[in-house]
N, C-alpha and C positions, 0 to 999 in steps of 0.2 A: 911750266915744268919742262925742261929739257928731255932730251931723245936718249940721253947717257943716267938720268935717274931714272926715266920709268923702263929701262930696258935695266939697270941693277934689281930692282922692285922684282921682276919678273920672277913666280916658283913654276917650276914644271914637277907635276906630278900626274901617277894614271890614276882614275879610277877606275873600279870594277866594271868590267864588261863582258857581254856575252858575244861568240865569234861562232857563228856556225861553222862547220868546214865538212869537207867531204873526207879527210882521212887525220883522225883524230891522235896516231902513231906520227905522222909524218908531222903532224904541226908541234906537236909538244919535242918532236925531236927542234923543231927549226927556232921555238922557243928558248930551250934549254940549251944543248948546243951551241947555237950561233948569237943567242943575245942574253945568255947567261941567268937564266931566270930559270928559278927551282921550281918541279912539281910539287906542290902540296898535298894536292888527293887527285883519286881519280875510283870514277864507283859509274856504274849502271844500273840503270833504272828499267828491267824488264817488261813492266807494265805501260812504261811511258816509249818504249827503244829508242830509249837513248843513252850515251855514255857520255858522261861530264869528267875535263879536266881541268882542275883550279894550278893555277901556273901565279907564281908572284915572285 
């Protein structure tokens, strides 16, 4: 197989992942803002502290 079929062949997709981060405003802004990706939710979990943001 040639270098020019398996390089058409190719899908790029993400899957779901988790990202810790230290400042959970500044990333969803560098998400949304700069690479165009919508928030979906964003909720906290007081028992657990922590706050979750689903970005896609």
């Amino acid at each position: 197989m040639s270098e020019k079929v398996l390089i058409e062949n190719l899908s790029f997709r993400v899957h779901p992942m988790m990202l810790p981060v230290a400042d959970l405003d500044r990333s969803i802004s560098f998400y949304t803002r700069l690479l165009g990706m919508k928030l979906k939710e964003r909720h906290a979990s007081e028992a657990r502290k922590v706050e979750v943001g689903l970005i896609g």
